[in-house]
One Martini backbone bead per residue (centre of mass of N, CA, C, O) as a GRO file, in nm:
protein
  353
    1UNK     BB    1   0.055   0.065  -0.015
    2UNK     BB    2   0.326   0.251   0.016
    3UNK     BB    3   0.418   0.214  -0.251
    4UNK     BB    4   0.162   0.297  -0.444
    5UNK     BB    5   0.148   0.578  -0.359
    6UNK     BB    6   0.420   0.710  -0.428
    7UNK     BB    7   0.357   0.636  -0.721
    8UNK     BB    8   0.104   0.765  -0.791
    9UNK     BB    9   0.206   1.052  -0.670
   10UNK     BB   10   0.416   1.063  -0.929
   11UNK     BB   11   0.226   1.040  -1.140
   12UNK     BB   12   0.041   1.295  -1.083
   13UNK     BB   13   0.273   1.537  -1.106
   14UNK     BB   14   0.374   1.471  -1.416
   15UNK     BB   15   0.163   1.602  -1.509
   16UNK     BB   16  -0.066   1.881  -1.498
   17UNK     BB   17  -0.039   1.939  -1.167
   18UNK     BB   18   0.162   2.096  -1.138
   19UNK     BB   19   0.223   2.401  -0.998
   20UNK     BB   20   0.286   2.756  -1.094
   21UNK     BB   21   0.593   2.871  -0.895
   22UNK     BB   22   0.864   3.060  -0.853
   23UNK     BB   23   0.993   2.841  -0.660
   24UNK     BB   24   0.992   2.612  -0.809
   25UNK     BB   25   1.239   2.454  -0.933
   26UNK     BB   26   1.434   2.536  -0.741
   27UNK     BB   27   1.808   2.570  -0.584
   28UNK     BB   28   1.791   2.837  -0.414
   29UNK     BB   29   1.800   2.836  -0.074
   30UNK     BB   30   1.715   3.122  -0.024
   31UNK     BB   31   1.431   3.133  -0.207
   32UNK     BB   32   1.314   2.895  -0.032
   33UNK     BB   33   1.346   3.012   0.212
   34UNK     BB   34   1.177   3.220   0.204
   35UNK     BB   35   0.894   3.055   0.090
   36UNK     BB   36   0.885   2.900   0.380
   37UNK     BB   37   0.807   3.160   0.543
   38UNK     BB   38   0.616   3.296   0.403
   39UNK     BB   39   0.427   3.014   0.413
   40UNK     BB   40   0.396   3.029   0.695
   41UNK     BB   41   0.038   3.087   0.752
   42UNK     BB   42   0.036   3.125   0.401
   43UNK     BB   43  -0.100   3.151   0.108
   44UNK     BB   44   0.049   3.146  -0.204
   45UNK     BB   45  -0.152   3.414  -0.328
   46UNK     BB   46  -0.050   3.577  -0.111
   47UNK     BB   47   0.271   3.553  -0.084
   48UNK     BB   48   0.398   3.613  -0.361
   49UNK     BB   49   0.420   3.927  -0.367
   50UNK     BB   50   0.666   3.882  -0.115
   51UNK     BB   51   0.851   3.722  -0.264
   52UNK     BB   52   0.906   3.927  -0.439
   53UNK     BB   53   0.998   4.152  -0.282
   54UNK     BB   54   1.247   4.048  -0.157
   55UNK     BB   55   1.409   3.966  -0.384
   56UNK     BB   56   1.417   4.238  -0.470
   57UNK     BB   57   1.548   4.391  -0.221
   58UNK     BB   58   1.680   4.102  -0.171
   59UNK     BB   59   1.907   3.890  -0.365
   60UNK     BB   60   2.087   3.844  -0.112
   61UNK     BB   61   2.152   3.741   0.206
   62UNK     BB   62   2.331   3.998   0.239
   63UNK     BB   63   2.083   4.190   0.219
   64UNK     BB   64   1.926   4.102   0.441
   65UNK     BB   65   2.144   4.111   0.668
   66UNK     BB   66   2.175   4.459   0.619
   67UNK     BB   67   1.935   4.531   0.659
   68UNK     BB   68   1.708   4.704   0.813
   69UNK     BB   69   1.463   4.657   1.045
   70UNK     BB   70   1.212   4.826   0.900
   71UNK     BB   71   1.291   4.716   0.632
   72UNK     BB   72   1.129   4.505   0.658
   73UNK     BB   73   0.873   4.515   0.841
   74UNK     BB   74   0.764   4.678   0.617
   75UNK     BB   75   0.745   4.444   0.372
   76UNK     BB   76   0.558   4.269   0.571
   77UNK     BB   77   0.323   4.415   0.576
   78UNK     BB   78   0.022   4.208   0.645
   79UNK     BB   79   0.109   3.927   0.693
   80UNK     BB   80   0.173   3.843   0.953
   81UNK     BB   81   0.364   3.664   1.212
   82UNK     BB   82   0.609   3.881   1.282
   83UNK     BB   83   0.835   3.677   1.364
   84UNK     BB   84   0.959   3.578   1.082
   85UNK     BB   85   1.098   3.900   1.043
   86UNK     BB   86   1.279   3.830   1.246
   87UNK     BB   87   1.407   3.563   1.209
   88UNK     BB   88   1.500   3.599   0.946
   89UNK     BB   89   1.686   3.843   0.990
   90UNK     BB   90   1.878   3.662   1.231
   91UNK     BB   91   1.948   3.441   0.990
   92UNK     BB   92   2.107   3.610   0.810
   93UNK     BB   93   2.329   3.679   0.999
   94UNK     BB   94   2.428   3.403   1.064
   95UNK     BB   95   2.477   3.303   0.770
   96UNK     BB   96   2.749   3.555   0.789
   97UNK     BB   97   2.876   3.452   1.051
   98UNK     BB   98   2.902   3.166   1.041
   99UNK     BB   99   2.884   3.069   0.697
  100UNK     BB  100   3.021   3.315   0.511
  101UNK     BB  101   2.733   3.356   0.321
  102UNK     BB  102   2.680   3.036   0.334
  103UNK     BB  103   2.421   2.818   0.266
  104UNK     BB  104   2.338   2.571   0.465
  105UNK     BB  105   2.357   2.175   0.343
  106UNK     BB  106   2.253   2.061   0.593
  107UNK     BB  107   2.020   1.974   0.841
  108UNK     BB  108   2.122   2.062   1.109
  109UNK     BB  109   2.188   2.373   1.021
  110UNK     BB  110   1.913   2.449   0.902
  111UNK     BB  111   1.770   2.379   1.217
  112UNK     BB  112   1.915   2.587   1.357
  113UNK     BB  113   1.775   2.846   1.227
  114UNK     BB  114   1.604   3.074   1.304
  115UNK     BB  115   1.252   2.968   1.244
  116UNK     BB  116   1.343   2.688   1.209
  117UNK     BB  117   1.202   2.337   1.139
  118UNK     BB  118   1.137   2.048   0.996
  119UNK     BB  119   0.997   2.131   0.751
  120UNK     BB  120   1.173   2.326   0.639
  121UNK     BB  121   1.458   2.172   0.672
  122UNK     BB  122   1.327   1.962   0.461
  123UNK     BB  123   1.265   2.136   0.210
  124UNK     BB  124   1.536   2.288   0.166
  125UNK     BB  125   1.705   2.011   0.129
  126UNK     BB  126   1.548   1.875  -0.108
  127UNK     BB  127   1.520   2.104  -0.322
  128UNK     BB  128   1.848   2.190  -0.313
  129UNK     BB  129   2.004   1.876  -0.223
  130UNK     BB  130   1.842   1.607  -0.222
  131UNK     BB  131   1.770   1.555   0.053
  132UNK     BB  132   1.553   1.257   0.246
  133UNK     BB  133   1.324   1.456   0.380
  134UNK     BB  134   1.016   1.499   0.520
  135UNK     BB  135   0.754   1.654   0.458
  136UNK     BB  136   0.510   1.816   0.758
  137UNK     BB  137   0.211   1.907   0.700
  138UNK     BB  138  -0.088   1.969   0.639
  139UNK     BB  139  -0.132   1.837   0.415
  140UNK     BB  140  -0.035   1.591   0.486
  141UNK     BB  141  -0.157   1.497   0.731
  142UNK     BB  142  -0.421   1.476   0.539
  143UNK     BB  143  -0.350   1.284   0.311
  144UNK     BB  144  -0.277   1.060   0.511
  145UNK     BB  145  -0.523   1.015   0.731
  146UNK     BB  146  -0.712   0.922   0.497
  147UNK     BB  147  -0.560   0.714   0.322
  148UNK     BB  148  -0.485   0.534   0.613
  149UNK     BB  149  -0.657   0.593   0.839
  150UNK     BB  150  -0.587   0.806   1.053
  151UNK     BB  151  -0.698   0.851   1.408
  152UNK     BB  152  -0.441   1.046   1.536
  153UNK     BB  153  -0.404   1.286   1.651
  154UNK     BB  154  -0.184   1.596   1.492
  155UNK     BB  155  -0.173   1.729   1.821
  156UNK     BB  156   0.014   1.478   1.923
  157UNK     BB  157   0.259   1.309   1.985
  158UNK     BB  158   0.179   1.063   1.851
  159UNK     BB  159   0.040   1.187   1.614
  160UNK     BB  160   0.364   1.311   1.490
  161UNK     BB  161   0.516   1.039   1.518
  162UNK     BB  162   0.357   0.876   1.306
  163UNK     BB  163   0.382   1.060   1.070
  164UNK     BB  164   0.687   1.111   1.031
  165UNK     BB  165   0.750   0.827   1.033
  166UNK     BB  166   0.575   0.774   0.741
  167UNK     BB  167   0.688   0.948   0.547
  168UNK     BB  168   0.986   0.862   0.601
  169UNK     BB  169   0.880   0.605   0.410
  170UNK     BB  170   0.744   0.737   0.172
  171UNK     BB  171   0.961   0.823   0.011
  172UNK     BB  172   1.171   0.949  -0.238
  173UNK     BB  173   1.507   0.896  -0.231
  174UNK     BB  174   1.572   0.982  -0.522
  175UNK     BB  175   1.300   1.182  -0.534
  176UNK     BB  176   1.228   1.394  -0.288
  177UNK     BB  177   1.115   1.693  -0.432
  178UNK     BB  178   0.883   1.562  -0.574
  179UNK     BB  179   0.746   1.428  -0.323
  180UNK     BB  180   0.708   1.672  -0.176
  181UNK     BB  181   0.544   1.840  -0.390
  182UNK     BB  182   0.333   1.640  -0.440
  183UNK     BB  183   0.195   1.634  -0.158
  184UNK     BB  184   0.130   1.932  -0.132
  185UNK     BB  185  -0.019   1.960  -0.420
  186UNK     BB  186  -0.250   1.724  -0.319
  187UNK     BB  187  -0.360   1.882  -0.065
  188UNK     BB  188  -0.452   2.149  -0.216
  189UNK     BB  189  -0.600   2.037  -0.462
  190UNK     BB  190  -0.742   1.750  -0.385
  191UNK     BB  191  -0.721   1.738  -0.049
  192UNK     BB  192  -0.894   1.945   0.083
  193UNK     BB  193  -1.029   2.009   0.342
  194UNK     BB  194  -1.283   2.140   0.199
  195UNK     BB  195  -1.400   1.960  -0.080
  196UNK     BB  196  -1.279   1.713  -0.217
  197UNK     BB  197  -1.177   1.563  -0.504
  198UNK     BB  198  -1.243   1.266  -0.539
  199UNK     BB  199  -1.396   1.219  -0.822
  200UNK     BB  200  -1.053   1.299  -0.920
  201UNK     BB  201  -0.910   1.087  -0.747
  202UNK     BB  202  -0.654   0.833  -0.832
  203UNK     BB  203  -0.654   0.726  -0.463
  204UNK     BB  204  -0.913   0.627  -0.383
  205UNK     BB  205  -0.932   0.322  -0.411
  206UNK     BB  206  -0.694   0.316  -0.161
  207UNK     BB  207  -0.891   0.501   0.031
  208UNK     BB  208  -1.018   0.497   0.359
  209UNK     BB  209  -1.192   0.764   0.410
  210UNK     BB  210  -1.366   0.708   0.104
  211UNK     BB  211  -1.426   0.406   0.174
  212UNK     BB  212  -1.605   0.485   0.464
  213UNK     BB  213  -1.692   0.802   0.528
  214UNK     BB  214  -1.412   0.996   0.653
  215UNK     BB  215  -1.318   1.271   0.557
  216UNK     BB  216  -1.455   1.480   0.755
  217UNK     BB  217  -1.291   1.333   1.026
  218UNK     BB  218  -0.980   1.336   0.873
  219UNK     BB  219  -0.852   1.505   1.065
  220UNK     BB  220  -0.727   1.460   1.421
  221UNK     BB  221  -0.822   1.677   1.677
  222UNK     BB  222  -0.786   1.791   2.025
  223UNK     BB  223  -0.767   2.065   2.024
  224UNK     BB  224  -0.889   2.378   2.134
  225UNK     BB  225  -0.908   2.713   2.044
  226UNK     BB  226  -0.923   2.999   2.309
  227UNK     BB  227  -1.006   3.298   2.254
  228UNK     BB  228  -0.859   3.632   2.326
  229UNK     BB  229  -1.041   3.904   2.450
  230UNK     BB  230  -0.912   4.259   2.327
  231UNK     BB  231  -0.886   4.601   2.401
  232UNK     BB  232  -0.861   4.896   2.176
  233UNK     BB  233  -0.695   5.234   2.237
  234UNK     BB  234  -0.656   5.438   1.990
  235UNK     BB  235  -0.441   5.749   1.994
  236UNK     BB  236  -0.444   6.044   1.737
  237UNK     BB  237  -0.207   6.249   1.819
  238UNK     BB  238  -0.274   6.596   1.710
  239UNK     BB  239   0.030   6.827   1.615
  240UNK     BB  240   0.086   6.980   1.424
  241UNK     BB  241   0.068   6.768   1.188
  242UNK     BB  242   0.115   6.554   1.376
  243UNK     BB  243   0.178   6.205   1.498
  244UNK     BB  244   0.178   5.999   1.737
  245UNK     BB  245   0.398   5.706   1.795
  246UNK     BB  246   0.594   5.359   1.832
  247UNK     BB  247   0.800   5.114   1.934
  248UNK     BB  248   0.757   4.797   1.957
  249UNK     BB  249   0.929   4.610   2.200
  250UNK     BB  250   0.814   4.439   2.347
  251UNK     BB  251   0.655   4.134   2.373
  252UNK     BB  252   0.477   4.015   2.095
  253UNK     BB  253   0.300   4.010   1.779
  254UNK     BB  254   0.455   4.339   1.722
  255UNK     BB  255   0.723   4.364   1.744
  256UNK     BB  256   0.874   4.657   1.602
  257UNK     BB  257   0.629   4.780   1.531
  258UNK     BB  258   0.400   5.019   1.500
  259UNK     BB  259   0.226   5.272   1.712
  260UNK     BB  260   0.014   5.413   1.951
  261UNK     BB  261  -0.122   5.532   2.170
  262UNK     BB  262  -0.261   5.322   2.456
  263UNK     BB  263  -0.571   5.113   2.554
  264UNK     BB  264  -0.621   4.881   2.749
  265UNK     BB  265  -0.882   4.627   2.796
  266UNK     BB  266  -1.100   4.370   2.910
  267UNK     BB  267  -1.362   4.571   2.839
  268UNK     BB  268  -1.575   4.728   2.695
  269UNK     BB  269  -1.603   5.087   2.697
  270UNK     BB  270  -1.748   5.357   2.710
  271UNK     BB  271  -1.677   5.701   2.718
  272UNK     BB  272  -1.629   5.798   3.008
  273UNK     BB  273  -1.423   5.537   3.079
  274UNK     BB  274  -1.239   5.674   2.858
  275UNK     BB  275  -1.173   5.904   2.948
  276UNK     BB  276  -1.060   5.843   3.228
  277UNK     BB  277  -0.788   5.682   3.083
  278UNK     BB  278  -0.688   5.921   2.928
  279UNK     BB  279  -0.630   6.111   3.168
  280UNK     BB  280  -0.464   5.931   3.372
  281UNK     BB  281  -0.244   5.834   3.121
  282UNK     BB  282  -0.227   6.158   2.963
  283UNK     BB  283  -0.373   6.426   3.063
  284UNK     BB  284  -0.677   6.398   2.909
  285UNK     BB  285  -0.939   6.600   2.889
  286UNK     BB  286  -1.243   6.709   2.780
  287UNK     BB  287  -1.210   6.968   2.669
  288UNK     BB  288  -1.136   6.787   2.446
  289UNK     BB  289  -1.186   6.651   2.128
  290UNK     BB  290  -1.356   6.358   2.042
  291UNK     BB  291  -1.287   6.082   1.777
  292UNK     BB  292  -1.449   5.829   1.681
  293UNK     BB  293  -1.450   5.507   1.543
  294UNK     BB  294  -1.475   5.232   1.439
  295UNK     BB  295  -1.476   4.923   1.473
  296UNK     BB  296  -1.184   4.676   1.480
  297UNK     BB  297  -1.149   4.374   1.365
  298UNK     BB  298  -0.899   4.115   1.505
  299UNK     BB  299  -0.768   3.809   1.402
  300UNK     BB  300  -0.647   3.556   1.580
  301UNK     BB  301  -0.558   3.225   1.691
  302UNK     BB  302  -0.607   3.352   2.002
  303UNK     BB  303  -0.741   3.594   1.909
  304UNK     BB  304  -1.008   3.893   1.961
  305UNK     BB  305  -0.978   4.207   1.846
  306UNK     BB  306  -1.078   4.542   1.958
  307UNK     BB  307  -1.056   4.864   1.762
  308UNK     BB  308  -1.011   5.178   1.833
  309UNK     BB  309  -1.006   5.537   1.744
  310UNK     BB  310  -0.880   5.849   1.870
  311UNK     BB  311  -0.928   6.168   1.799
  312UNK     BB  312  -0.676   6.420   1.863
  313UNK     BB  313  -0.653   6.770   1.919
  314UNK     BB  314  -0.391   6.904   2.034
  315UNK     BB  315  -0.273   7.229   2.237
  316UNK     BB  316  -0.033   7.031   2.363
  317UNK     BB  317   0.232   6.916   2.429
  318UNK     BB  318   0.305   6.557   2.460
  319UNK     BB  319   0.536   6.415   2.749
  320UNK     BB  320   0.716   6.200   2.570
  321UNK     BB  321   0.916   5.999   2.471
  322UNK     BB  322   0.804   5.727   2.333
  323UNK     BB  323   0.760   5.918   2.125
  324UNK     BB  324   0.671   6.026   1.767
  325UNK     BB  325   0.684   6.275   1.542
  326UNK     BB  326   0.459   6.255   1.245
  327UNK     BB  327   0.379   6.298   0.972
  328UNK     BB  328   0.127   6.204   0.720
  329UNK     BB  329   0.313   6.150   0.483
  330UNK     BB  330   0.499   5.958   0.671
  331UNK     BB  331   0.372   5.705   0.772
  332UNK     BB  332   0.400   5.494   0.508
  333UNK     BB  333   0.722   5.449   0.613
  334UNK     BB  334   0.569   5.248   0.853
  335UNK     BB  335   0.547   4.976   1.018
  336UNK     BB  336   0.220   4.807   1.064
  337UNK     BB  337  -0.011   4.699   1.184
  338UNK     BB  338  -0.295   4.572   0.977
  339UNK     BB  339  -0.515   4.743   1.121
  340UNK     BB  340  -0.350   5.009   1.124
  341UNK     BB  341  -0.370   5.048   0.822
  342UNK     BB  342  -0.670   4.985   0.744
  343UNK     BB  343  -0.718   5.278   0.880
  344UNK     BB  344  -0.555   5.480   0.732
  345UNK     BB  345  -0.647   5.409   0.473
  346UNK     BB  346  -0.963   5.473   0.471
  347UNK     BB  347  -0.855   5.776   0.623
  348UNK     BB  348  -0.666   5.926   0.471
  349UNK     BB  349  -0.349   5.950   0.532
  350UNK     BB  350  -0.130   5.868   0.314
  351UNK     BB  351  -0.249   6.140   0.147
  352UNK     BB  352  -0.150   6.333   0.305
  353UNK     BB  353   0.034   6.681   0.310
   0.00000   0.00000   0.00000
C-alpha cells in the first residue's frame, strides 16, 4: 500500500497537476528558504507578492542580513505573524556570521538557523541539496491521515510522531524533492480540507477515509483553540499635523512594529470610562474634542482584538519621550500592523500631504 502510493503519488504530478509558482523547481536555497518562512501560516496566493518583494529588495542573503529592520518589517506589513520577520533577519545575520554567508547544506545547520523547523529544513534540504527528508505540514497530515485512515489526533505527541515516521517510510529517496512537491500540491489541489476533490482523486480506490466514509472526520485534532479576547484604543493625537507614534519594543506579536498611545482594557468601555482613562494615562481632559472611529476586528489564532482609534487634536505638546512625532504624509513610510495600516488607509491618511 506504501509503495503503490508513493508510485501514484508521483505519477499524478509528473501530469499537469504541478502548480506553477515561481519558487518551484528552483536550486537556490536562500529563494527556497524565503518562499517557505513566507508560506509558513499563509497561502500560495497570498504569499507571492511578498516573495517578489523580498527577492526584489534582499537579491541575496548578504543584502538581507544588511538590511534596516524597520524596512524588513515594513515589506512584511500585512502578512501577520510578525516574528517570521525578525526571525527571518536573524537567521540570515547568523548566515553570515556564522557559515560566512553561504546557505548551511546540512539537515541539522539549517535546522539551527533561527524560525526553522523540522519541516522548513525538510523543504529547504530536499529542494535545494536532493537529500531524502520528508515534509509534514497540514496538507501531508491530511493527506495521510485520510489515505491511511489514520485516527491519531496530529495535534499530539503520538500523532506527530506516528505522521513523521510514516512520511519519512514514504519518501522517494532517489525523487525526495519531487515527492514532498508531490504531495503538499496533492493536499492542496485534490485533498482539500473542506469538499475535496474525490471523484477526480486517481488514489481514491485505495484510500480508506473515502472508502469508509470518513473524509469529513479527518484528520482529528485534540485541541481546540479558545481566543482571548481583548479591547484597544489606540489615540490618533495630531498636534501640529504630526501624529505621535512609537515602537513597539516589548515581547508580543507586534513587537518591533508602529503604532499609537494604546489604552487595552479587559472589557469594551464607555465614553465616560474611555475619557477617564485618557485623562488617568496621558493627561487629557474632557476638554479636549474627540472623535471616535468604527470598532476594528482583528482576529488572530488565538485572539480576538477589538480596536477603536480616537482622534484628538492635542493644544499642547504631550510630554512623553516614548512617542515620536511623525507628519501625516511619512506615516506611510512605518511598518504597522496590519489592522492599524487598514485604518490609515480607509481614512486617507497615507493621501494626505
Amino acid at each position: 500500500m506504501k509503495k503503490h502510493f508513493t508510485e501514484n503519488l508521483l505519477k499524478w504530478n509528473s501530469t499537469e497537476n504541478d502548480r506553477k509558482l515561481p519558487w518551484k523547481g528552483i536550486k537556490n536555497p536562500y529563494f527556497i528558504w524565503l518562499s517557505e518562512i513566507i508560506l509558513q501560516q499563509t497561502r500560495a496566493e497570498q504569499g507571492l507578492p511578498y516573495y517578489l518583494k523580498f527577492i526584489e529588495n534582499f537579491p541575496e542573503v548578504a543584502d538581507l542580513a544588511a538590511a534596516e529592520e524597520d524596512k524588513v518589517m515594513k515589506l512584511w506589513q500585512g502578512l501577520g505573524y510578525y516574528s517570521r520577520a525578525r526571525n527571518l533577519h536573524s537567521a540570515a545575520k547568523c548566515i553570515i556570521d556564522v557559515y560566512e554567508g553561504k546557505f548551511p547544506s546540512k539537515y541539522e545547520d539549517i535546522l539551527s538557523l533561527k524560525g526553522v523547523g523540522p519541516y522548513t529544513a525538510a523543504a529547504i534540504a530536499s529542494f535545494a541539496f536532493g537529500l531524502p527528508y520528508a515534509v509534514v505540514d497540514g496538507n501531508v497530515y491530511r493527506v495521510l491521515s485520510r489515505y491511511f485512515g489514520i485516527d491519531d489526533p496530529i495535534d499530539s505527541t503520538i500523532g506527530k510522531k506516528k505522521f513523521s515516521t510514516l512520511a519519512q517510510e514514504l519518501i522517494d529517496k532517489k525523487r525526495p524533492a519531487q515527492y514532498n512537491q508531490a504531495i503538499m500540491d496533492f493536499g492542496a489541489k485534490l485533498c482539500a480540507p473542506a469538499n475535496p476533490a474525490c471523484m477526480f482523486c486517481p488514489m481514491s480506490a485505495n484510500c480508506v477515509a473515502f472508502q469508509t466514509g470518513q473524509i469529513k472526520n479527518l484528520p482529528v485534532k485534540q485541541k481546540k483553540i479558545k481566543k482571548r479576547e481583548r479591547f484597544f484604543y489606540y489615540l490618533i493625537l495630531n498636534k501640529k499635523q504630526e501624529i505621535l507614534i512609537k515602537k513597539r519594543t516589548e515581547k508580543g506579536i507586534w513587537r518591533n512594529l508602529y503604532d499609537f498611545p494604546l489604552i487595552e482594557t479587559e472589557k469594551e468601555v464607555d465614553d465616560a470610562e474611555l475619557n477617564e482613562l485618557i485623562l488617568l494615562n496621558f493627561g487629557i481632559g474632557d476638554s479636549v474634542e474627540k472623535k471616535a472611529s468604527k470598532t476594528y476586528i482583528h482576529i488572530l489564532t488565538h485572539q480576538k482584538i477589538y480596536v477603536k482609534f480616537i482622534k484628538i487634536d492635542l493644544k499642547k505638546k504631550l510630554k512623553n519621550d516614548e512617542f515620536i512625532g511623525v507628519s501625516s504624509k511619512k506615516l506611510i513610510e512605518y511598518a504597522f500592523p496590519k489592522v492599524i495600516d487598514k485604518f490609515l488607509e480607509e481614512n486617507s491618511y497615507y493621501a494626505k500631504k
